[in-house]
VOFI-323091 format. One record per residue (C-alpha): x, y, z. Coordinates in steps of 0.05 Angstrom, whole numbers, padded with zeros to 5 digits. Last residue first. Example, Ala and Ser with C-alpha at 12.3 -4.5 7.8 and 13.67 -1.06 7.14 Angstrom:
# residues 2
- X_Y_Z
- 00273_-00021_00143
- 00246_-00090_00156
# end
This chain:
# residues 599
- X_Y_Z
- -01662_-00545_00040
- -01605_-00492_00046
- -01613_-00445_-00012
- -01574_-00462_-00075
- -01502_-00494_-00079
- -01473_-00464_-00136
- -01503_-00393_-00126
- -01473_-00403_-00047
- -01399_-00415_-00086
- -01403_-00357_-00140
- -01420_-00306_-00083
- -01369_-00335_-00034
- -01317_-00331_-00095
- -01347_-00258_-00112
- -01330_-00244_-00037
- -01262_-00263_-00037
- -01243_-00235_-00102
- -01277_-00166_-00066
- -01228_-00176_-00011
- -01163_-00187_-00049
- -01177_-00131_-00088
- -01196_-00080_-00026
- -01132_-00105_00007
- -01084_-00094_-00067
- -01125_-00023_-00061
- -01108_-00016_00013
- -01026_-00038_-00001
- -01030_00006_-00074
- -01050_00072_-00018
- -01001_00050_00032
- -00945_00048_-00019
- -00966_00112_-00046
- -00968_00149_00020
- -00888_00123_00035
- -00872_00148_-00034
- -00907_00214_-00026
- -00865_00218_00049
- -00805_00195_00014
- -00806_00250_-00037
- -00827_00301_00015
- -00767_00286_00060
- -00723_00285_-00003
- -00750_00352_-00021
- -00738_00379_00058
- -00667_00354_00045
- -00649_00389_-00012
- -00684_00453_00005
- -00644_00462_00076
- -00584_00430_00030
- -00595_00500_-00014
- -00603_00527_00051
- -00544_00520_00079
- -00510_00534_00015
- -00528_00596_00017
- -00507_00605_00083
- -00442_00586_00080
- -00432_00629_00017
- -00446_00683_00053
- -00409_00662_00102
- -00349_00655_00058
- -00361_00727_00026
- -00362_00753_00095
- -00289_00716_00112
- -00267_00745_00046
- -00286_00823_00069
- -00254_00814_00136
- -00196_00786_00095
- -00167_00709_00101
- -00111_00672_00121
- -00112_00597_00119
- -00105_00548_00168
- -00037_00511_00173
- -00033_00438_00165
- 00003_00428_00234
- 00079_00392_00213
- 00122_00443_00217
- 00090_00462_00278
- 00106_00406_00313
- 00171_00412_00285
- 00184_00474_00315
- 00181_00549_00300
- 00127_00570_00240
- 00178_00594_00190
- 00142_00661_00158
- 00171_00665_00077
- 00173_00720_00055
- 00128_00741_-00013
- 00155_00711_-00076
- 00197_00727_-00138
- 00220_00669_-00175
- 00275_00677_-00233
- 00286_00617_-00291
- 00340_00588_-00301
- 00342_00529_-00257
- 00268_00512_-00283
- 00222_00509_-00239
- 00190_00465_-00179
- 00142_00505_-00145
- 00084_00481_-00167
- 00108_00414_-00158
- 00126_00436_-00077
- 00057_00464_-00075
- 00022_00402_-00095
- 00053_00358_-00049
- 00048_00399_00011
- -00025_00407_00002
- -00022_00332_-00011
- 00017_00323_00058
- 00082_00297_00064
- 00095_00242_00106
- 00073_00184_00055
- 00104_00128_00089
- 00153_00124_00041
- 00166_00185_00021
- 00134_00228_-00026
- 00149_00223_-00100
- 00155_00292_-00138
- 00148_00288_-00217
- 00175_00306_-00285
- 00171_00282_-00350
- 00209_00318_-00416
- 00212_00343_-00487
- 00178_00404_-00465
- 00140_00402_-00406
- 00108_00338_-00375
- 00081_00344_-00308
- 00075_00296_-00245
- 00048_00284_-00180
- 00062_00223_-00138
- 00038_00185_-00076
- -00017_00240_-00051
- -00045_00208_00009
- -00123_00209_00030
- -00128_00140_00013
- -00070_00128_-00040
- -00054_00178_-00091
- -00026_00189_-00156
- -00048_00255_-00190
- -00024_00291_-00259
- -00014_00352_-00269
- -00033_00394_-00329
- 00005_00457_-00321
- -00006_00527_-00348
- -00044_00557_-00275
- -00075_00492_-00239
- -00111_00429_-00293
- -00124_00373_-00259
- -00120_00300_-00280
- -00147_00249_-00227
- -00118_00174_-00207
- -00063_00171_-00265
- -00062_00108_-00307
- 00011_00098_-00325
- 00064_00150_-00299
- 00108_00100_-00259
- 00109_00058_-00323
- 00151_00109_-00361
- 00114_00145_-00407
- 00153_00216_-00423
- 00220_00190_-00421
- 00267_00248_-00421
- 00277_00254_-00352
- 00262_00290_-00298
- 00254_00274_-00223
- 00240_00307_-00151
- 00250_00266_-00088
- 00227_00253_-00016
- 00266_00219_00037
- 00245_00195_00109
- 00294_00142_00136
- 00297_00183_00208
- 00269_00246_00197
- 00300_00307_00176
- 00265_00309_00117
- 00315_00288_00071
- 00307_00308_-00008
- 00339_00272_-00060
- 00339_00304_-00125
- 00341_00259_-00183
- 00356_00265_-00260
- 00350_00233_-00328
- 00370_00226_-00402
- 00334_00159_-00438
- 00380_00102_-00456
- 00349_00052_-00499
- 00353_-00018_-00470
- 00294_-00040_-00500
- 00252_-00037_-00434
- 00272_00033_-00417
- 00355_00051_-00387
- 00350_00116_-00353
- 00417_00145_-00360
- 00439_00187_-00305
- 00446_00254_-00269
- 00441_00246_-00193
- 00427_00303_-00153
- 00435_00300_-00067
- 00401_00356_-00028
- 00439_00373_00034
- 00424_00333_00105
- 00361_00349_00147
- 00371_00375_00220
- 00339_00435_00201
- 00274_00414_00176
- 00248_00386_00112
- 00186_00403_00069
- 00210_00442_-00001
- 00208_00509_-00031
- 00243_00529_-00095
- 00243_00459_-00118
- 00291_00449_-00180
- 00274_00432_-00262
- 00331_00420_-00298
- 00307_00438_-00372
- 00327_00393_-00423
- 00384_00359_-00454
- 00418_00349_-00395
- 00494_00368_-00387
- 00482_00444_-00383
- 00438_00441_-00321
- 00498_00411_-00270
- 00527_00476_-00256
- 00460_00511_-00246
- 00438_00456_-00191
- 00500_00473_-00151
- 00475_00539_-00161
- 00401_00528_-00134
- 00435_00487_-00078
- 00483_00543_-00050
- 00419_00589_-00060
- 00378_00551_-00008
- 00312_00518_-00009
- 00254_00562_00014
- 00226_00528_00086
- 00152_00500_00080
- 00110_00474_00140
- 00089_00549_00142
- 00048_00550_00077
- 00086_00585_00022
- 00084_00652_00001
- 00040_00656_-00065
- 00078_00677_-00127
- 00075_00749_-00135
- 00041_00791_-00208
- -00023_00804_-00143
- -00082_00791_-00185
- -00043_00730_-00223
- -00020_00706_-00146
- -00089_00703_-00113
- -00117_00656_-00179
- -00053_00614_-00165
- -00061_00613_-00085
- -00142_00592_-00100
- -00120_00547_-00141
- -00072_00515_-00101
- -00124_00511_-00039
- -00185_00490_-00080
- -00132_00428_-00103
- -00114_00409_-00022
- -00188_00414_-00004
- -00205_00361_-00063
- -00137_00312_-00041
- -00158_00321_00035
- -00241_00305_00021
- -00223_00248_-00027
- -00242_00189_00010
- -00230_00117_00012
- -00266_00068_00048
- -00249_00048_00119
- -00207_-00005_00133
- -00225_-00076_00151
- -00262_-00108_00211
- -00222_-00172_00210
- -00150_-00124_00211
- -00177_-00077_00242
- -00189_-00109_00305
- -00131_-00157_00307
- -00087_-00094_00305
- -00134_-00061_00363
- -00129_-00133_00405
- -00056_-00136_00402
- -00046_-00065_00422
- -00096_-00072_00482
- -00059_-00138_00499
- -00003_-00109_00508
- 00058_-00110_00454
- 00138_-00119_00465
- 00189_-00112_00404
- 00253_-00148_00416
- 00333_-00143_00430
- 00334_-00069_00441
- 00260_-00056_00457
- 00209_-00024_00404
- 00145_-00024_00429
- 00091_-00045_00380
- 00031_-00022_00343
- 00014_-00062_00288
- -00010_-00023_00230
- -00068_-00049_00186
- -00043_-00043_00116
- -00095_-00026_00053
- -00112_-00059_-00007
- -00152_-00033_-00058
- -00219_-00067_-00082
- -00217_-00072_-00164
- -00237_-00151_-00158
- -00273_-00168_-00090
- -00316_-00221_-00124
- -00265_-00249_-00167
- -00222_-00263_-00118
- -00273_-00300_-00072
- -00286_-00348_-00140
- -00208_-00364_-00141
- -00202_-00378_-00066
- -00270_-00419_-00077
- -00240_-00457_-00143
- -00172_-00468_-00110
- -00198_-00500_-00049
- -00246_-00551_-00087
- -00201_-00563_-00139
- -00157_-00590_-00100
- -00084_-00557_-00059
- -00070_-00496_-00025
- -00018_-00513_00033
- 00033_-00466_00000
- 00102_-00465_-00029
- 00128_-00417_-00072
- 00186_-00414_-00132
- 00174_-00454_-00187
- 00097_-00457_-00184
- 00090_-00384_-00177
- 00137_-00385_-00239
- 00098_-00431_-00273
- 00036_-00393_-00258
- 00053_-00335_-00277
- 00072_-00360_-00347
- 00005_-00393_-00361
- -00022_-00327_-00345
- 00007_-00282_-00402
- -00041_-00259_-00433
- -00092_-00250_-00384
- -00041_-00215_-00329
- -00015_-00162_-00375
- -00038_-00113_-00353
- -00021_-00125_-00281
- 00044_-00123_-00292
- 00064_-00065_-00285
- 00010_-00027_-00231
- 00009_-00090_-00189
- 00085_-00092_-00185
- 00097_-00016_-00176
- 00042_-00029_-00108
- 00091_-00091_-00088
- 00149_-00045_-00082
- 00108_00006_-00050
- 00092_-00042_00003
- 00161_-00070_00017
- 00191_00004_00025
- 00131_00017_00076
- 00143_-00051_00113
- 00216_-00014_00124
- 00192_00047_00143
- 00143_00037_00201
- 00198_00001_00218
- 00246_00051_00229
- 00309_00064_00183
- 00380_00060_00178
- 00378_-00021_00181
- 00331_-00073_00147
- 00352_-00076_00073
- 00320_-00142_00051
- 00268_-00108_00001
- 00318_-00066_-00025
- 00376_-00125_-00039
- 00320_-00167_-00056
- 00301_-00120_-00119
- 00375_-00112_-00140
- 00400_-00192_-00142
- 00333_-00205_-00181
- 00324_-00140_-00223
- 00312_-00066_-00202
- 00296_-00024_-00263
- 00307_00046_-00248
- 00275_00119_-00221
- 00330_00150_-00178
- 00369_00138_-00115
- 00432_00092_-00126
- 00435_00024_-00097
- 00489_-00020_-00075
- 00462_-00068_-00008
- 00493_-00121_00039
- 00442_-00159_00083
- 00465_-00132_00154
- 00536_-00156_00186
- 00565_-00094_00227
- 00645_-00087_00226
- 00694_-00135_00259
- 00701_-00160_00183
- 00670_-00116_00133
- 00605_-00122_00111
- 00582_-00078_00056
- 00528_-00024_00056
- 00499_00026_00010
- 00429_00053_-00004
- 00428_00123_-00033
- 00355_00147_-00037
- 00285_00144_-00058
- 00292_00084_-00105
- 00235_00093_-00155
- 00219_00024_-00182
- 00216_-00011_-00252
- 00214_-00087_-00240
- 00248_-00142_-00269
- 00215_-00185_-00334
- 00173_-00235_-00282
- 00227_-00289_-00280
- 00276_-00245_-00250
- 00237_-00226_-00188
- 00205_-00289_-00188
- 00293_-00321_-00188
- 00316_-00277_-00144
- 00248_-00295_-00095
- 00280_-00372_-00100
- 00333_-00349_-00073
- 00309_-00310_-00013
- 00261_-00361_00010
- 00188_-00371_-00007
- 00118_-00392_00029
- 00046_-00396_00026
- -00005_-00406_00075
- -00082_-00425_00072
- -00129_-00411_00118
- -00116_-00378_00186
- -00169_-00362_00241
- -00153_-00295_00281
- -00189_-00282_00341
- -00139_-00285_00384
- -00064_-00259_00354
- -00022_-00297_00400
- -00053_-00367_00406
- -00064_-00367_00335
- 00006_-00342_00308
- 00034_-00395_00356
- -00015_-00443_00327
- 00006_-00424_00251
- 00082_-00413_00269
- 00078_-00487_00296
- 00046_-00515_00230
- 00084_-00478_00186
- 00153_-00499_00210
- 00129_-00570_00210
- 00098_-00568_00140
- 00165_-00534_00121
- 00220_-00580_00158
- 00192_-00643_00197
- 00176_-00635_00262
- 00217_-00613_00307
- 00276_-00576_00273
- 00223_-00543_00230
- 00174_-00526_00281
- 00234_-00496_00323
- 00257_-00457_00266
- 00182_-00431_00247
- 00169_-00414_00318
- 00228_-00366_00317
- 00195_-00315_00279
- 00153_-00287_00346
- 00220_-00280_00382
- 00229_-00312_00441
- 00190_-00333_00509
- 00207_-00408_00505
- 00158_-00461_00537
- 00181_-00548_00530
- 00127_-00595_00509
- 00178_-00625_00456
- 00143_-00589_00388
- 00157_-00530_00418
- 00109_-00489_00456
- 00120_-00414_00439
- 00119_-00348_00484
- 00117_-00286_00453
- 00173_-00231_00448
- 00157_-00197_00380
- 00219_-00194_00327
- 00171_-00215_00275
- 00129_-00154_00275
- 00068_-00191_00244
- 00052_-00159_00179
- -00023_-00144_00166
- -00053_-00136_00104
- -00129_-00115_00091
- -00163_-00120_00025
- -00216_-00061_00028
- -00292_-00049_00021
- -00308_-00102_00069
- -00358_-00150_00056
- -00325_-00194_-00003
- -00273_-00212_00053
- -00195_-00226_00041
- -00159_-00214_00098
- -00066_-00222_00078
- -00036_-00239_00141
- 00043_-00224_00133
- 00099_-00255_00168
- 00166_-00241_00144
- 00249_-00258_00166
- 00207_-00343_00178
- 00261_-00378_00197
- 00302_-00431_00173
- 00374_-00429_00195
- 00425_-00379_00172
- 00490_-00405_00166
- 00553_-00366_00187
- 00593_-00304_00173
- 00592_-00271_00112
- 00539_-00312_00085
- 00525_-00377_00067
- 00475_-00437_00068
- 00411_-00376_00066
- 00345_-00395_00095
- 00310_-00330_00105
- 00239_-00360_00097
- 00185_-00299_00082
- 00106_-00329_00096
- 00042_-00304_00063
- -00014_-00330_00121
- -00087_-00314_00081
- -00143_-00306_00109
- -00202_-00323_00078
- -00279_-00293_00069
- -00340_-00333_00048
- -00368_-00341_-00021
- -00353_-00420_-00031
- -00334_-00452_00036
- -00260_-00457_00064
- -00237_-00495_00126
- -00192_-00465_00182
- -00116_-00479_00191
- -00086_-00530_00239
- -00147_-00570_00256
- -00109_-00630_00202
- -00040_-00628_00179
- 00010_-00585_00147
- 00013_-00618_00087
- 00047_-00569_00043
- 00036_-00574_-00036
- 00099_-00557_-00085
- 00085_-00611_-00136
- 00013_-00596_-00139
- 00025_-00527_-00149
- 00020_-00536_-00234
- -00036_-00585_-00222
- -00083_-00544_-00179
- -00074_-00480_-00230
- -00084_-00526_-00290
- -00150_-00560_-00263
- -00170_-00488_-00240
- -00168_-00461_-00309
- -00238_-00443_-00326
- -00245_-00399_-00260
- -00177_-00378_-00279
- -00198_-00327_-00334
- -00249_-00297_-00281
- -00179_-00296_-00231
- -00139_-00263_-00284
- -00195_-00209_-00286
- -00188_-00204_-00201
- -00109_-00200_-00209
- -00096_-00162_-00146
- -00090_-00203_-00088
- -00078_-00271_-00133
- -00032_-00266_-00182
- -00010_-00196_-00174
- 00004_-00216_-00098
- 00025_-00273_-00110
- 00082_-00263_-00162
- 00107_-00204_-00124
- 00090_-00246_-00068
- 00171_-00246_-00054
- 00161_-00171_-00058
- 00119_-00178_00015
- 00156_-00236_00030
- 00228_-00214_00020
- 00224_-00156_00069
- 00293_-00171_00097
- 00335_-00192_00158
- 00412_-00204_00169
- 00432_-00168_00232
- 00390_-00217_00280
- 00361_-00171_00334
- 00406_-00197_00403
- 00380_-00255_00435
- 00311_-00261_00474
- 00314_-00336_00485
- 00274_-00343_00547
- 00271_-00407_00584
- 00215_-00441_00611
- 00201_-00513_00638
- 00131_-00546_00648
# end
C-alpha cells in the first residue's frame, strides 16, 4: 500500500471554537444535570428538535449505549470558512475534544486531541498518509460524503490512535454557526486577561484576526470566537486553558437559568450543531447518565506532546498515560493547599498586629515598583472610588510593565458601571494575571463563591478549582475588587491570597519588612517553607504530639467500636443458630407426637 506524508507547515488560521462552540452543549448537557431531570419528560421534544440535524455515520463506527453505563462523547470544531484573507479553508476538524461521562468516577473528564499530531490515516481510497491528526476529517469528507464521512474517518483514526478508547456519540459546529450560539445565548461576560490584537496585512502573518482589550466585559458572537480562535503568542497548554475558562463563565451564567428557559436551548442547539444522537432510546440513556453524575466537576486530562515545527509528535507511553486518565478519571478534589494557604495568611496577619509591620513577603514575591505606584496615582482621580494597586506581585524579570485600563463596564441593561484593570505578565510565555475594581458589586464573575473567609478587616471571597485558587475578591466601599490568576492557574493560592492582601489603596502608605528575592526562577517558583523560632518550633511539637495522641485515642475507640460490633454480630448469629435449632427440634417433637410410637 502507498505512503506519503503530508506534514505541511501549522495552518495560521486555527481556533478553540469547539470547546466555546459547546457553550450550548456543554451547559446543556455536561453541566445541566437539573435541566436533564426536566428533560427526562421531554425526550420526545429533545429527539424531534435534532432530528433535522442527525448524522448517519454508519454502523460499527461508534459504540452502543445501555441505560446506566458510561459514554464518551466526541465534541468536534469544523473550521470551514468560504473566505478569508487569503484563500478557502476546507473542512477540518480546528478541535477535537473527548468528553468521559461515567457515574463511577467522581469527575467528568475532557480530553482535547492535539490536532496538529502526526498520525497516520487510511483514506477512504486504501491509500496511507502520515499527517496531521485533524486532517482525517477533510479526507473523510472529500471521500465519502461531507459530515457523516468526515466523522466517520476521524472516528476510526481517533480509534486506531488513541487504543482503548470506544466513541459514542459525536457532535459538531463550525465557526459561523458558533457566532450565532454565542449570540443566541444573551453573550457572555468574561475576564479577558490581556491585550489581544492582530490584523493581517498582506506579506505579513495570516492568524484569525483579533481586537480585544484586557478587563472584565461582555464578549458577544464576533468577540467570543475571536478569543476562542486566537491561536498564536501563546503555548498550548494555554490556549485549551483560554477555551476552558470560557466554557467554566458559561456554566456559572447560565446555568441558572437552564429550567426556565430550556425550550430555548434547545432550539439553538438545534440551529447550530450536528450530532449522530438520534431516538428516544439514545437520548433517554444520555439524558438518564446526566442526571446521575449531576453536581460532578469536570476536569481536563492533559495530553502530553512534543512540540515540532510543522507537528506535535507523541510515543506510545504518552499516548497510553492520556488514554489512561482519561477512562480512569481524575482524582477527587481536595482542599489541603487552599486550608494550608488560609492558616498561612492568618498566621502572617496575627504576626503583623504584634509586630505594627506588614509581613515580608514569601520569596516567589518581588515588591512592585514606585514608577508604577505613581503612574497608578495619576490615573486615581478619574474613578469614583479607591484605585486599589498590588504592592507585591508574582512575575520575574523578564516580565513587561503593568498595563491599567480605565473603562466603562457596560451590565446587562446597558448601564455603565466605572471600572479598572491591571495586567500583570509573569514573564512567561502567554501567562498574565490581573487585579480589578469597579463599581459593580455583583457582577456574574462574583456569583456563588466556593468558601468565605474572614483575614484581618476583609471578607474575601474564594473561587477555586482542585487545589487552584481561580479568583479572590473583596468589596470595600462603593466598590468590587478581585485578582484572577492566569490561565493555567500558575499562581499559587498562598500566592493568591497574599497578593489581595496586599492590594491597597494608591493612597494609602505600606511599611513592610525587606523583601529577600530567592535567585532564579526555579526558586521563584518553590513554595517556600516557613520560618519559625526555637520556641515556635517547640510549641509545634507540642502540638504535634498532642494531637498524636488525640488520633492515638481516636483510633484505638474505633478499634474498640468495631471489635463490640464485630462481638455483637457473632453473638445475634449464635442466638439466630440456637433459634433456628430449637424450631427444629419442637417441629421433630410436634411431628413424632403426631405419628405415635412405631408399631
Amino acid at each position: 500500500m502507498a505512503q506519503r506524508s503530508l506534514a505541511e507547515p501549522r495552518r495560521p488560521f486555527g481556533g478553540g471554537v469547539l470547546r466555546m462552540l459547546l457553550g450550548a452543549l456543554a451547559v446543556a448537557l455536561l453541566a445541566g444535570g437539573a435541566t436533564a431531570a426536566i428533560a427526562l419528560n421531554e425526550v420526545n421534544n429533545i429527539v424531534e428538535a435534532i432530528g433535522h440535524r442527525h448524522v448517519a455515520v454508519g454502523p460499527k463506527v461508534l459504540a452502543p449505549t445501555y441505560e446506566g453505563g458510561p459514554e464518551t462523547l466526541l465534541l468536534v470544531g469544523n473550521d470551514e470558512r468560504r473566505r478569508t484573507t487569503t484563500a478557502p479553508v476546507l473542512p477540518h476538524s480546528n478541535e477535537m475534544l473527548l468528553v468521559r461521562i461515567d457515574p463511577s468516577r467522581p469527575t467528568i473528564s475532557m480530553l482535547s486531541i492535539p490536532r496538529e499530531l502526526l498520525v497516520p490515516i487510511t483514506r477512504p481510497d486504501g491509500e496511507v498518509v502520515e499527517t496531521r491528526i485533524n486532517a482525517a476529517y477533510q479526507f473523510g469528507w472529500e471521500g465519502g460524503g461531507g459530515t457523516a464521512g468526515g466523522i466517520k474517518l476521524m472516528v476510526e483514526t481517533i480509534k486506531k490512535v488513541l487504543d482503548g478508547i470506544q466513541i459514542n456519540h459525536v457532535f459538531v459546529i463550525n465557526f459561523k454557526k458558533f457566532e450565532h450560539a454565542v449570540e443566541e445565548l444573551g453573550c457572555i461576560y468574561f475576564p479577558v486577561d490581556k491585550r489581544y490584537y492582530h490584523k493581517n496585512e498582506p506579506g505579513g502573518e495570516q492568524y484569525f484576526q483579533i481586537n480585544l482589550k484586557p478587563g472584565y466585559q461582555k464578549l458577544c458572537g464576533k468577540e467570543a470566537l475571536e478569543f476562542v480562535a486566537n491561536r498564536h503568542e501563546s503555548t498550548s497548554l494555554v490556549r485549551d486553558a483560554r477555551d476552558q475558562r470560557f466554557m467554566l463563565e458559561v456554566k456559572r451564567q447560565l446555568g441558572e437559568n437552564l429550567l426556565e428557559e430550556r425550550a430555548k436551548y434547545e432550539h439553538i442547539f438545534s440551529k447550530n450543531v450536528e450530532t449522530d444522537l438520534h431516538g428516544k432510546e439514545q437520548v433517554y440513556n444520555l439524558l438518564k447518565l446526566l442526571v446521575q453524575i449531576q453536581g460532578r466537576p469536570v476536569r481536563q486530562v492533559h495530553f502530553d506532546v512534543t512540540l515540532l515545527p510543522t507537528y506535535d509528535t507523541a510515543s506510545p507511553e504518552q499516548i497510553h498515560e492520556a488514554v489512561a486518565k482519561f477512562l480512569g478519571g481524575t482524582a477527587e478534589i481536595t482542599g489541603a493547599k487552599l486550608n494550608q494557604a488560609l492558616s498561612n495568611a492568618k498566621q502572617a496577619h496575627a504576626q503583623a498586629r504584634r509586630t505594627h509591620r506588614a509581613p515580608a513577603p514569601q520569596p516567589s514575591m518581588i515588591p512592585t515598583s514606585s514608577e508604577a505606584l505613581d503612574h497608578a496615582r495619576s490615573l486615581a482621580p478619574d474613578l469614583p472610588f479607591a484605585l486599589e494597586y498590588p504592592r507585591i506581585r508574582n512575575s520575574f524579570a523578564e516580565a513587561e510593565p503593568d498595563q491599567v485600563r480605565l473603562y466603562n463596564l457596560h451590565g446587562p441593561h446597558g448601564n455603565p458601571h466605572r471600572s479598572y484593570v491591571i495586567v500583570i505578565d509573569r514573564g512567561l510565555l502567554g501567562q498574565y494575571y490581573d487585579v480589578e475594581g469597579t463599581t459593580w458589586l455583583n457582577p456574574p464573575l462574583l456569583s456563588k463563591p466556593n468558601k468565605t473567609v474572614q483575614i484581618g478587616s476583609r471578607e474575601y471571597s474564594l473561587y477555586y478549582d482542585g487545589e487552584h485558587i481561580t479568583t479572590v475578591a473583596w468589596r470595600e466601599g462603593n466598590a468590587a475588587y478581585w485578582v484572577q490568576n492566569t490561565l493555567v492557574d500558575s499562581v499559587s493560592p498562598r500566592e493568591m491570597i497574599e497578593i489581595a492582601e496586599e492590594t491597597q489603596p494608591v493612597d494609602r502608605a505600606v511599611t513592610r519588612a525587606p523583601i529577600k528575592r530567592a535567585k532564579g526562577a526555579e526558586a521563584a517558583l518553590r513554595l517556600p517553607s516557613a520560618t519559625t523560632t526555637a520556641a515556635a518550633n517547640d510549641r509545634k511539637i507540642a502540638e504535634l504530639l498532642g494531637g498524636l495522641a488525640l488520633l492515638a485515642l481516636a483510633v484505638l475507640s474505633v478499634l474498640v467500636a468495631r471489635k463490640r460490633r464485630e462481638i455483637r454480630l457473632l453473638r445475634e448469629q449464635i442466638h439466630a443458630q440456637v433459634d433456628a435449632l430449637e424450631a427444629h427440634a419442637k417441629r421433630q417433637r410436634a411431628t413424632f407426637q403426631r405419628s405415635g410410637p412405631a408399631g
